[in-house]
C-alpha positions as CSV (number, residue, x, y, z in Angstrom):
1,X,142.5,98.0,102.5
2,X,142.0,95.1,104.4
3,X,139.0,96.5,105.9
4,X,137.3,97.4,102.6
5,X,137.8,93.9,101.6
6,X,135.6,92.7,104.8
7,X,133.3,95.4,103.8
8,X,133.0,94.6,100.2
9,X,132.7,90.6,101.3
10,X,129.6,91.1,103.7
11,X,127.6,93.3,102.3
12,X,126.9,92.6,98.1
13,X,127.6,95.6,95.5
14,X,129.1,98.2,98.2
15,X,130.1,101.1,96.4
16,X,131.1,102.6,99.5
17,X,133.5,100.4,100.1
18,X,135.2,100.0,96.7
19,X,135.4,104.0,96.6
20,X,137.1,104.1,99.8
21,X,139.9,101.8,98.1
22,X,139.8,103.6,95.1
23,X,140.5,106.4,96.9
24,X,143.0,105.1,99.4
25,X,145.0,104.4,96.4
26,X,144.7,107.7,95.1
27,X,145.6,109.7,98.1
28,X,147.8,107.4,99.8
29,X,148.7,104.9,96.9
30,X,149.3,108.0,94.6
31,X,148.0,105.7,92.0
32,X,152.0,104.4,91.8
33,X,151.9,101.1,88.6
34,X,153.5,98.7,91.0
35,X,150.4,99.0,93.1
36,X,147.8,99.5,90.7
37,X,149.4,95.8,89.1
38,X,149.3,94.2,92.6
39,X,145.7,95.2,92.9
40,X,144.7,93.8,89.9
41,X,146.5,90.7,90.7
42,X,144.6,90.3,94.0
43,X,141.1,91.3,92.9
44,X,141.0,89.0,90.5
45,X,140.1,85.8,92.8
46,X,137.6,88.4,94.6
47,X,135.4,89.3,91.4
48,X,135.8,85.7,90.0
49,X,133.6,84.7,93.4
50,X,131.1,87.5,93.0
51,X,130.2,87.2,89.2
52,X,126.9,89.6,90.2
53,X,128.6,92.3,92.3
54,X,129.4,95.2,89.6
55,X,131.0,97.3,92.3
56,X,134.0,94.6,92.5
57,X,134.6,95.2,88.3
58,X,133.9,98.8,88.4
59,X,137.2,98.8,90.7
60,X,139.0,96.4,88.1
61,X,138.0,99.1,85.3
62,X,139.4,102.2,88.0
63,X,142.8,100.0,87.9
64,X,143.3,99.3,84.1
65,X,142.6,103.0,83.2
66,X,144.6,104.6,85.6
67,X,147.6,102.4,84.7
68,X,146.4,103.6,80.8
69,X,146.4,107.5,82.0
70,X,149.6,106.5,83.7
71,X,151.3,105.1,80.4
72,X,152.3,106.6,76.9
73,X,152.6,104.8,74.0
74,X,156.2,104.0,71.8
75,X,156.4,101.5,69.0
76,X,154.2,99.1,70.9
77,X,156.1,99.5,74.2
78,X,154.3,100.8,77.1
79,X,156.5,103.2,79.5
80,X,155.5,104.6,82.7
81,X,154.7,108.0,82.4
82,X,156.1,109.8,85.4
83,X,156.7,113.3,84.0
84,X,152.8,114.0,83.6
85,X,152.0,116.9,86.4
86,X,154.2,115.5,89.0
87,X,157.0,117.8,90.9
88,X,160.3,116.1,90.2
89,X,163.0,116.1,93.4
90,X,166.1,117.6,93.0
91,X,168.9,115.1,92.7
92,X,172.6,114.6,92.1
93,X,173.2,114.1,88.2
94,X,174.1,110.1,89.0
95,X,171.6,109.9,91.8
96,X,169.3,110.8,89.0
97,X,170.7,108.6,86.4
98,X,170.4,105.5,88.6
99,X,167.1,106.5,89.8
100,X,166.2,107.1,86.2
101,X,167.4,103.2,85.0
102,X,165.6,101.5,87.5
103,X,162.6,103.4,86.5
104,X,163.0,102.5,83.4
105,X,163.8,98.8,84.1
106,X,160.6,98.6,86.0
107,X,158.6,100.4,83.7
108,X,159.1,98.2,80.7
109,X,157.2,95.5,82.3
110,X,153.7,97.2,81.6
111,X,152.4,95.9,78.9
112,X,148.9,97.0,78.6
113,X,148.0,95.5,75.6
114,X,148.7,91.9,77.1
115,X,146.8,93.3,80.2
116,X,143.7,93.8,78.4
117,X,143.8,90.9,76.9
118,X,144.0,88.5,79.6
119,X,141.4,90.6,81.4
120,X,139.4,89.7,78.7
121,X,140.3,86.2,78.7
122,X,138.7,86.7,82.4
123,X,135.4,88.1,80.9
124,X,135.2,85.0,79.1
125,X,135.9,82.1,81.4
126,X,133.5,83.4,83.5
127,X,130.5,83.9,81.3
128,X,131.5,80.5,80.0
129,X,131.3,79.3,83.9
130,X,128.6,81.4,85.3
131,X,125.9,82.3,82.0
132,X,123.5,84.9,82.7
133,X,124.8,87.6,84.7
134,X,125.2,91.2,83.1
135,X,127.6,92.3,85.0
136,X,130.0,90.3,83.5
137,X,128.9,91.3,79.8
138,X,129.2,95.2,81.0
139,X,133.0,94.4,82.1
140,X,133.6,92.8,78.6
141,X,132.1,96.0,76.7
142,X,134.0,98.7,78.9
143,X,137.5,96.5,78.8
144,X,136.7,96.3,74.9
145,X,136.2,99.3,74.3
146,X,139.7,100.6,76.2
147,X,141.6,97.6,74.3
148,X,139.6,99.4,70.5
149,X,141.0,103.1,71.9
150,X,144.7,101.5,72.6
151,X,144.8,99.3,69.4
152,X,143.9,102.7,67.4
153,X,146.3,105.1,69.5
154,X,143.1,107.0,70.1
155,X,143.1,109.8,72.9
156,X,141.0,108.5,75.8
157,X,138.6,110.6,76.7
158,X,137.4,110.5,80.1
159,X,135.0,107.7,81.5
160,X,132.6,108.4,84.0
161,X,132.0,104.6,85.9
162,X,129.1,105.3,87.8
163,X,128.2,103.7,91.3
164,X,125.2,100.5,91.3
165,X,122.2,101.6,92.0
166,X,120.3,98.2,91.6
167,X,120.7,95.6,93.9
168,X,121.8,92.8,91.4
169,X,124.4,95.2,90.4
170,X,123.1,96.3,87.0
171,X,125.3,98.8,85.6
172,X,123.6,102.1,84.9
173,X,126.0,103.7,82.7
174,X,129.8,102.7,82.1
175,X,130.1,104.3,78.8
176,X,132.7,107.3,78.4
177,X,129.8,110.3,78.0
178,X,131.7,111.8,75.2
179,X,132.3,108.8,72.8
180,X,129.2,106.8,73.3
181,X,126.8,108.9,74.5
182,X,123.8,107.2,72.2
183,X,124.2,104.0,73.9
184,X,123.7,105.2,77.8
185,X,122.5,102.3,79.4
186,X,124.1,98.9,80.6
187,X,122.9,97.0,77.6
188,X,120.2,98.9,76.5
189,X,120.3,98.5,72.7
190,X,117.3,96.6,71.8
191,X,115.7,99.3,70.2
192,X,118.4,99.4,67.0
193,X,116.5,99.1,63.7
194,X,119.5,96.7,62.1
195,X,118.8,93.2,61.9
196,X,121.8,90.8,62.8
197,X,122.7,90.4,58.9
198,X,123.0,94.2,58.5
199,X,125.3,94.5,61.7
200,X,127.7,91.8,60.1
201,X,127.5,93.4,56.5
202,X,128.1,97.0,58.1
203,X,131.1,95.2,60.2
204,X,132.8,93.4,57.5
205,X,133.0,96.4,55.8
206,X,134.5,98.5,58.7
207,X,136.8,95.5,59.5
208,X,138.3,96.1,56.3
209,X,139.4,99.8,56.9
210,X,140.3,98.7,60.8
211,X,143.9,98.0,61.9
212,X,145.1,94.5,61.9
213,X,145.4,94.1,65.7
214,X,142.5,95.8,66.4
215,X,140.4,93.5,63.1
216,X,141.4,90.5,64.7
217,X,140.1,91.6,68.2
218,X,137.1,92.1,66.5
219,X,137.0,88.8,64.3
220,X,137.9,87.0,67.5
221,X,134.8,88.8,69.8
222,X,132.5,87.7,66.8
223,X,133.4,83.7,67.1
224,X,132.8,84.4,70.7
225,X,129.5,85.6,70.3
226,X,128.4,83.0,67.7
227,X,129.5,80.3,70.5
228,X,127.7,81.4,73.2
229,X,124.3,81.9,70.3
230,X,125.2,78.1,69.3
231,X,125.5,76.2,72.5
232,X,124.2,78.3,75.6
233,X,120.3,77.5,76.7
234,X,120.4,80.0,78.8
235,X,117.8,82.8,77.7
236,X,119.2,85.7,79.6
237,X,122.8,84.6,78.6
238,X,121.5,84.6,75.3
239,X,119.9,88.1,75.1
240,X,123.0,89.4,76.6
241,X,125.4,87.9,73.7
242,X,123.2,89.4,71.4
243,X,123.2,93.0,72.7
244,X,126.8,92.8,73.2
245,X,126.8,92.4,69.2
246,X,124.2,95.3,68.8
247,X,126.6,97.3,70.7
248,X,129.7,96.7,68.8
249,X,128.4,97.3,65.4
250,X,126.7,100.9,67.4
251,X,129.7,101.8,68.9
252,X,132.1,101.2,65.9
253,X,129.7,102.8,63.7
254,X,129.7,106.1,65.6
């Protein structure tokens, strides 16, 4: 890990790298929450100091849906999943029963829709700090659009994160192929015929059919757009605020 990190640091957007983590903590990790939580508590400063470097986000997005595939969902309360195609040992009855409290104990402390919503939180201190980098706005969409399928208890279908192939670490496609496959580029959405009143007018009325939770995500990513329209001078920061809302009224219109 250690050396993936000195990898990742010298040389910018090294897919290599983060896929050699990704898959150190698949084979070795055995994608177990404790770790999965720990690495997206020590990534955090690492991404936050390479706003550009898509590769270091993809690996954030890698971590918050395999703690997702990891999870299932009960009356708002997010418990580890350990059942799902894993052998289980063969134990004494209260061998098992302890085992099986302290899993529980531990498990309780996921709470994915708190996770999303800090990471989140992230996207938006660091447009706010660093304006005009993409990378950060593609981050934003694909953690949106896994807080929209959790708020709705929709099955996940799964996402194909591609590596960069750009050296400023443009996304290429970050989109789930099966649920958004008419938006398949970064923020390629200029081409939409709505104007910006018809996307809120469409909205408004799909906000009203939308779960509370999920309507005031919505509301709140709105307000956050308008913002960044109202005081950035920053062109490209500005283009990208207003894809982002092309993209939300697409991809909630599908």
């Amino acid at each position: 890990m250690d050396v993936c990190c000195e990898a990742a640091g010298r040389y910018p957007s090294n897919y290599n790298a983060w896929s050699h983590r990704i898959w150190i903590l698949q084979r070795l990790g055995k994608l177990d929450v404790k770790i999965l939580l720990d690495e997206l508590s020590s990534t955090r400063h690492w991404v936050s100091m390479h706003v550009s470097d898509h590769s270091g986000f993809h690996y954030r997005q890698f971590l918050i849906k395999s703690l997702i595939g990891r999870t299932v969902t009960d009356n708002s309360i997010l418990v580890q999943n350990q059942l799902v195609n894993e052998p289980t040992p063969s134990l004494p009855k209260d061998e098992k029963n302890e085992a099986s409290e302290a899993a529980c104990t531990e498990e309780l402390r996921v709470d994915l829709p708190n996770l999303l919503k800090k990471e989140l939180e992230l996207c938006t201190d660091l447009i706010d700090t660093f304006p005009g980098h993409e990378t950060l706005w593609c981050h934003r969409r694909h953690v949106f659009y896994l807080q929209h399928h959790l708020n709705n208890k929709l099955p996940l279908p799964n996402v194909r994160l591609t590596s960069v192939d750009s050296s400023d670490g443009t996304l290429n496609n970050s989109h789930p192929s099966t649920a958004v496959s008419h938006v398949t580029h970064a923020m390629d959405v200029d081409g939409l015929n709505d104007s910006c009143k018809q996307g809120y007018t469409q909205e408004t009325k799909r906000l009203k059919r939308a779960p509370i939770q999920d309507s005031l995500g919505l509301e709140m990513e709105y307000r956050f757009i308008d913002n960044i329209l109202a005081t950035c001078r920053d062109v490209e920061q500005s283009r990208f605020a207003t894809e982002y809302r092309k993209w939300l009224v697409t991809f909630l219109g599908q």
